[in-house]
Structures are given as structure tokens and as C-alpha cells.
C-alpha positions as CSV (number, residue, x, y, z in Angstrom):
1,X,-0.1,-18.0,8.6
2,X,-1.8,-17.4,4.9
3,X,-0.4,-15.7,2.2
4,X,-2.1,-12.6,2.7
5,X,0.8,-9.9,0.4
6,X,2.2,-11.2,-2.4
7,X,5.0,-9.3,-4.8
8,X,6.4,-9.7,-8.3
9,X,9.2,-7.8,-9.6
10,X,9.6,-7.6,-13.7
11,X,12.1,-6.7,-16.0
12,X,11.3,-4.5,-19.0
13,X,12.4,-2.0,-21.3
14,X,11.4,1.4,-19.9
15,X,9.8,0.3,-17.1
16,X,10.0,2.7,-14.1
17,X,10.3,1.3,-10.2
18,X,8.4,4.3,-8.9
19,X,6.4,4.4,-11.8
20,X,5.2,1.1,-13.2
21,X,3.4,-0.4,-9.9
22,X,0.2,-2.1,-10.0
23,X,-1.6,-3.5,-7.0
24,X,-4.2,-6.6,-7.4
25,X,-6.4,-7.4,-4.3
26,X,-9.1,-9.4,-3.3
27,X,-10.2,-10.0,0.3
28,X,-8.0,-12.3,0.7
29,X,-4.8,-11.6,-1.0
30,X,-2.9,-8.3,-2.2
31,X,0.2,-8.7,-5.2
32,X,2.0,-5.9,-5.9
33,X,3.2,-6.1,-9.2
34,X,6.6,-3.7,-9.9
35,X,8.1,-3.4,-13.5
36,X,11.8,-2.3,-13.3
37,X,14.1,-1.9,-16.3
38,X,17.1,-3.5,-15.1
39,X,17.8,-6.3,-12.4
40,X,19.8,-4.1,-9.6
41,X,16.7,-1.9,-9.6
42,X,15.1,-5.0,-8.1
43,X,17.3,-4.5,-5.0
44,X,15.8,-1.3,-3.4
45,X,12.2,-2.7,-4.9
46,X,12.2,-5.7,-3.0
47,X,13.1,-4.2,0.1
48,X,10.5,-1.7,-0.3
49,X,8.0,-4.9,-0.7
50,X,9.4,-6.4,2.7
51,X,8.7,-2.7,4.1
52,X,5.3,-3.0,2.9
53,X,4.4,-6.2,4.3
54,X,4.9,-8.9,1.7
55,X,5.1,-12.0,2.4
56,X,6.7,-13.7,-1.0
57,X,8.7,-12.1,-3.6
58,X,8.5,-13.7,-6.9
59,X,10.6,-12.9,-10.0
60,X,10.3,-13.0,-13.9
61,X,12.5,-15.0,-15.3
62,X,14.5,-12.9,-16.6
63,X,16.3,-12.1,-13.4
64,X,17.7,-15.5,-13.2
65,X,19.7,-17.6,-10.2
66,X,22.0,-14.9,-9.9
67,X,19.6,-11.9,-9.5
68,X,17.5,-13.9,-7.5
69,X,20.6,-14.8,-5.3
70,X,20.9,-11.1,-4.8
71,X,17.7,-9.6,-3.9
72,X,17.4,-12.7,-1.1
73,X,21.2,-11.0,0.0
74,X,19.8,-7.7,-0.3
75,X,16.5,-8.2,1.8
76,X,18.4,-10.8,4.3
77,X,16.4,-13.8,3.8
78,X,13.6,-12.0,5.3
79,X,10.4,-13.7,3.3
80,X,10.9,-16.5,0.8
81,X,12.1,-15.2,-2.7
82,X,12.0,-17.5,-6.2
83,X,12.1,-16.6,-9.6
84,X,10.3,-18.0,-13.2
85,X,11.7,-20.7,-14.9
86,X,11.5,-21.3,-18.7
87,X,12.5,-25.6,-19.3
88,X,14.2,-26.3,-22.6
89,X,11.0,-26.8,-24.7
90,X,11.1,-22.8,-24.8
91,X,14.7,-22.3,-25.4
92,X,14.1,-21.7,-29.2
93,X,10.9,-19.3,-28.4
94,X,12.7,-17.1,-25.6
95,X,16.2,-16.6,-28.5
96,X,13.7,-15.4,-30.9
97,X,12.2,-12.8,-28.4
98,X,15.6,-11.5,-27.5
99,X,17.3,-11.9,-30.6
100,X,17.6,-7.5,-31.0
């Protein structure tokens, strides 16, 4: 079977589940791409994904293991879910972006 629906979940400041949703497709792939503004949101967002036919859930990093350990609970293993990773040459880079 291909890849043929693809999601990402985000994490942002003011970004609205219902609201922040944009959809990228090509004839042979689909990614939904939904911004939410804090990581339990991701929960009811994923399993919407998996309602819709996604395949794969991916994401941002700033969910981390945890979060990512979560939606897979929440969604029951149903499709494959991973998250970003950032390696420790951007340690320094990611601080200064979250310092506030």
C-alpha cells in the first residue's frame, strides 16, 4: 500500500485546531497540515486525521516523546505516529527561540 494521506500536527502560539488547517495535494499524495496551540489539542486532532483517512501522523518537535506517546494512546496504534527531532548541534539555536 502507498502513502496516499499524510498528516502533521504543529504547535504554535494562537493556533486554532478548527481553524489553522491547510491541505497540500498532488495526485498522488494529500498532507493535511493542523496548527494547534497546545499539545492535548493534538489528541482529538489526530483522531480526526485517522477519521479522515490518514495514513501517518507526524509531529513538530515540539510535542516531544511524551506527547507523541499520547496521541499513538489516544488514536490506538491505528497508523504509524513519529515526531521531529532537533540533535545537539541545535540545542543552543532552539534556547534562544524559546527563551520568552
Amino acid at each position: 500500500m502507498a502513502l496516499r494521506r499524510f498528516g502533521f500536527i504543529v504547535t504554535g502560539a494562537g493556533y486554532e485546531a478548527g481553524k489553522h488547517i491547510v491541505t497540500l495535494a498532488s495526485p498522488e499524495i494529500t498532507t493535511t497540515i493542523v496548527g494547534v496551540s497546545k499539545p492535548e489539542q493534538a489528541l482529538a486532532v489526530a483522531d480526526w486525521m485517522v477519521g479522515q483517512g490518514v495514513q501517518l501522523i507526524e509531529l513538530c518537535g515540539g510535542f516531544g516523546p511524551i506527547w507523541t506517546a499520547k496521541v499513538i494512546e489516544a488514536i490506538d496504534g491505528k497508523v504509524p505516529v513519529g515526531s521531529v527531532a532537533y540533535g545537539p548541534e541545535s540545542i543552543d539555536q532552539m534556547h534562544a527561540l524559546f527563551a520568552d
